[in-house]
N, C-alpha and C positions, 0 to 999 in steps of 0.2 A: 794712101788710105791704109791705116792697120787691118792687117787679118784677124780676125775674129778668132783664130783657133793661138794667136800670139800675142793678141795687146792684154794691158794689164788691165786687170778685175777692179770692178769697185766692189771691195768687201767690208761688212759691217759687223762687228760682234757684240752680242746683248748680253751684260755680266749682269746676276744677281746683286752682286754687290761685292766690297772690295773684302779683305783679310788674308789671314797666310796658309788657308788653305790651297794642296798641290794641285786643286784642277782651275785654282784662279792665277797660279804661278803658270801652269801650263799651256792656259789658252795665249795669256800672252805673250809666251816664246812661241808656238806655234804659228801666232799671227806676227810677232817679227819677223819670223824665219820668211813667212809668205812676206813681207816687205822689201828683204833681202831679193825675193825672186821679181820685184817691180811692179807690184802690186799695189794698189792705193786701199790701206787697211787702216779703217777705224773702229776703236775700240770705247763702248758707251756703258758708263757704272752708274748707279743711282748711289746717290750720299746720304738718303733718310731709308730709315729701316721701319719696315711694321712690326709692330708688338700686340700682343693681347690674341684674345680670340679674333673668329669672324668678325663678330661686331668690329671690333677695334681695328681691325684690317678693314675693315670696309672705312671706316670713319679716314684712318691715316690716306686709302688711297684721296678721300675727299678732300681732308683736308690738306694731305703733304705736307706736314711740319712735325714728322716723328723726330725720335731721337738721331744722330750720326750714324750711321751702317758699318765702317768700316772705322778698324784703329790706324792710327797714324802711319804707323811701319806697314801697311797691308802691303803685297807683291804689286797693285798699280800704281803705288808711289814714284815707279822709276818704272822705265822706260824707252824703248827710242823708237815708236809710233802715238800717235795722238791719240791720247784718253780721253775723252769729254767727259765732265762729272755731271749728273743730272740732278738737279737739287731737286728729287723726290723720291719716294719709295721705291718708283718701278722706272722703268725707260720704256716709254709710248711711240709708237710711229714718229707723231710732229716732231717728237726727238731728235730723227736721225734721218740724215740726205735719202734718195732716194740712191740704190748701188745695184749688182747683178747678183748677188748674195748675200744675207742675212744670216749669221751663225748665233748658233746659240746651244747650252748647256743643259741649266738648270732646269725641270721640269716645269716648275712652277713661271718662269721667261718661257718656256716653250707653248702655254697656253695662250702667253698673250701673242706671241709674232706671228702662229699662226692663223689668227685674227688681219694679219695687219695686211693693208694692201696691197698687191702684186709685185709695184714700182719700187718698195722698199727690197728687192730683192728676192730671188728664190728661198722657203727659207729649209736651212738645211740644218738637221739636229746632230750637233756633234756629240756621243754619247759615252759620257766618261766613267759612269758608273749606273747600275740597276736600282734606282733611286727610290726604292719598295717603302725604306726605313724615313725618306721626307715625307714623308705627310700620308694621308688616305690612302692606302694601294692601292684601290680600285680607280679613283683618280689618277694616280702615278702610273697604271695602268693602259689605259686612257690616251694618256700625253705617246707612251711609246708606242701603242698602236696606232697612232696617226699615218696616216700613207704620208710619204716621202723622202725623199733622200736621208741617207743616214751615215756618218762614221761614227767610228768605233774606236777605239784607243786598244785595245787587248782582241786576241782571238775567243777566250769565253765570251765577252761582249758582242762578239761577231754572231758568234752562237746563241747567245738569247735574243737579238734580236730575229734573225731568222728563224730558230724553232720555235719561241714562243710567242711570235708577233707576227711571223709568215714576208718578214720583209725579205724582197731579193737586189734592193739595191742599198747594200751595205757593205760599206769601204774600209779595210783595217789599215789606219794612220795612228803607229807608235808611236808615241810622246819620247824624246829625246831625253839627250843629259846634256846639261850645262856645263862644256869641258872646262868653262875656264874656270870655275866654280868646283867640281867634282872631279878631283883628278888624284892619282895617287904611283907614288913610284915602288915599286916592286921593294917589300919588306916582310920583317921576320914577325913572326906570333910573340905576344908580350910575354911577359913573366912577372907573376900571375897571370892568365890571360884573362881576357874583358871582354864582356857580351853587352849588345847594347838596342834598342829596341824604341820608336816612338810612343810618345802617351799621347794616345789618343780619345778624348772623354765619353764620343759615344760608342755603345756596346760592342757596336760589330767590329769595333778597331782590335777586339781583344786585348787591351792593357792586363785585363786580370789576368788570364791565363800565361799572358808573358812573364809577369809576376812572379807569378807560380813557379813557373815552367823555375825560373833560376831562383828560388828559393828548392825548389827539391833538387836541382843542378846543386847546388851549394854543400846536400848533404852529404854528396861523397866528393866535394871538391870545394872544400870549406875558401878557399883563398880568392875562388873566382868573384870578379869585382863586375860592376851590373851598372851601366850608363843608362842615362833616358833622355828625351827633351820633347817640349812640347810648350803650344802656342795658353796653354791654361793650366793652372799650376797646379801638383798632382792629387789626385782623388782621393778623401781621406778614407773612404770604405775601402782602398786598395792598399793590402797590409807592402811594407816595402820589405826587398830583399836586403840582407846584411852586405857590407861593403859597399853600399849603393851612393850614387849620384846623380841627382837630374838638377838640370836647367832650364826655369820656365823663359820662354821666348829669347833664346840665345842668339846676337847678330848670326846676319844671314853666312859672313865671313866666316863664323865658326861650326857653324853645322859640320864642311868639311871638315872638320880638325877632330872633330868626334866620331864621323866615321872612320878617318886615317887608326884615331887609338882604339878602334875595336879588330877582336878579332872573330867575332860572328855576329851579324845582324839578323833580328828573329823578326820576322815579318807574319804576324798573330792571327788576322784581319779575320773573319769569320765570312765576310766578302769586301771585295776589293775590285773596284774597275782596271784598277793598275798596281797600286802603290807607288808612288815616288821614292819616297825612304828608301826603300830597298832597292831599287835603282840605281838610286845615287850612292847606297853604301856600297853596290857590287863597282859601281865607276871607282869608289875608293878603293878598290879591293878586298873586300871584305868578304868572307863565304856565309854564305844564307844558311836560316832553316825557314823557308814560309809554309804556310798552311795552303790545303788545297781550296782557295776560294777565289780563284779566280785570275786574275791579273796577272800577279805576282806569278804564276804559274810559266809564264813568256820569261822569264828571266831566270828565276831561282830552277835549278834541273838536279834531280834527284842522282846523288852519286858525281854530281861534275863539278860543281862550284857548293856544295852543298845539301843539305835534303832537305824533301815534299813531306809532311805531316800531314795528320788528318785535324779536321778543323775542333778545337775546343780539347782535344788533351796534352794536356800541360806535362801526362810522363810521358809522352812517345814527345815530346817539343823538348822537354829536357834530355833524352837520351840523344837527341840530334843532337842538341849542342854541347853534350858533353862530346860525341864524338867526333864537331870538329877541333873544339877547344883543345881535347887531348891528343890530336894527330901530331905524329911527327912530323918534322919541319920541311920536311919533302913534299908529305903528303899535306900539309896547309897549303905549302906554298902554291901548290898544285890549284889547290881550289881557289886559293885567292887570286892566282891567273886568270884562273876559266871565269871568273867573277869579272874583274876587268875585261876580257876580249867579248861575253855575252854583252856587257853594257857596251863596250865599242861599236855593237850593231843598233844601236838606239839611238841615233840619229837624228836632228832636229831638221836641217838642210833637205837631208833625204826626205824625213816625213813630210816639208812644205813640197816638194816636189810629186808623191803619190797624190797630197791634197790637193796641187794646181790642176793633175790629169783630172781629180773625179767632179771638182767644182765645173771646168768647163762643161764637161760632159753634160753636168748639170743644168747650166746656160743654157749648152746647145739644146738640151732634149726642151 
């Protein structure tokens, strides 16, 4: 007879839907990693999307014949756990087996599972970001005041939800880097050096101020060359820097090859539950300058791999990164270490391991 405190879990994860967003690439390294530790984890996407107002959201949920949700390349394309696609807007209870846990993200999934019955699992909100800017805040609101179980991907997020929600059962599980994917061997600063930064379309990503920031970088360093990339092609209201480059939706394979040729990664975000990007460009090596919103704060350390900005000026963002851009090659090299050994503690393995401790706990309570 297995012990309860050591047979494996039936775990269920409820995705809003598929694309190349980092918290739909995340959950499902996260729940492979739990795979790896013997765990029976599936993972359930809806394949039609709602569009329109209320109305038309209420109609789609009726009728279930919207348009496709996700693009073809989204991060649930591949895999080595079972996806189930659910041919409709949302993924409902009769959707998915009955398990001892139920995970889930999205606010707008967190309304419904906590609806859903017992036997579908505990359900536990795993909380990737302060979801204010989806929809209604007072709604959005709402969903994270709910009682129960919670992780958290970042220590800000640990912190908003126990200070401004009052929760005390709140778990910090780091999201990992994908070594074989992000990896970079100890190298020199380019000449000209290159700064390089995601586009991201909504506001809080800060695209513009990144902009910015290396357009007035540019003025007293006419030579510096400015990379971007992003899953939607760049915003024409956002004037572009001279010497500039971006690639909309660049294979997965090259993302690293664009952090490897940078030699500062500026991470904008105005808020940020994590940031990925920056993650993964410190796994390349790369020395940061991100802003204080959050996340990104667990990684990027002021004076060690880079520096902490304040959120929204584009001159204190460009005087970072002219100063790492211009360090000598001791002093990059320095930061572009400390870059890699921070991201060597971000761990995929280790985080399914903190999340097996707090799920049981969960079980058991």
């Amino acid at each position: 007879m297995t012990d309860n405190a050591s047979r494996p879990l039936r775990l269920n994860w409820i995705m809003a839907g598929d694309g190349l967003a980092g918290g739909t690439k995340s959950n499902r390294l996260i729940a492979e990693a739990m795979a790896r530790r013997g765990h029976d984890v599936h993972m359930f996407v809806p394949t039609k999307k709602k569009k329109g107002g209320p109305l038309a959201r209420l109609r789609a949920a009726l009728r279930r014949d919207e348009a496709p949700a996700a693009p073809a390349d989204g991060h649930l394309t591949r895999g080595s756990i079972p996806i189930h696609r659910v041919d409709a807007p949302y993924v409902d209870a009769s959707d998915v087996p009955d398990a001892d846990v139920v995970l889930f993200s999205w606010w707008e999934v967190a309304e419904r599972v906590f609806n859903w019955p017992r036997g579908k699992g505990v359900p536990v909100h795993y909380v990737r970001h302060h979801e204010l800017h989806g929809g209604d805040p007072d709604r959005v609101r709402r969903v994270f005041a709910h009682p129960g179980p919670k992780i958290a991907i970042s220590n800000w997020l640990v912190r908003v939800m126990r200070d401004e929600y009052g929760h005390d059962d709140v778990t910090l599980v780091h999201n990992g880097v994908d070594r074989e994917q992000f990896h970079a061997e100890s190298r020199e600063k380019n000449d000209p050096p290159v700064v390089g930064f995601l586009c991201g379309r909504q506001k809080w990503k800060g695209t513009d101020t990144a902009a910015e920031a290396c357009r007035i970088a540019q003025e007293s360093m006419p030579s510096l060359r400015v990379v971007s990339f992003g899953s939607k092609p760049w915003p024409d209201e956002i004037p572009k820097p001279a010497n500039f480059t971006f690639e909309h939706r660049p294979p997965q394979g090259r993302i690293a090859e664009i952090y490897r040729g940078c030699d500062c990664w500026i991470v904008p975000s105005t808020t940020e539950g994590l940031g990925m990007p920056g993650l993964e460009a410190a796994a390349c090596r790369c020395p940061l300058v991100v802003t204080k919103s959050g996340g990104p704060e667990d990684y990027g350390k002021e004076g060690v791999n880079g520096h902490v900005v304040d959120v929204g000026y584009a001159r204190a963002m460009a005087r970072a990164v002219l100063d790492v851009v211009s360090a000598d090659a001791a002093r990059w090299r320095a930061m572009s270490d400390a870059s890699a050994e921070i991201a060597r503690g971000f761990d995929w393995d280790a985080s399914a391991e903190i999340l097996e401790q707090a799920l049981r706990r969960v079980v058991g309570g």
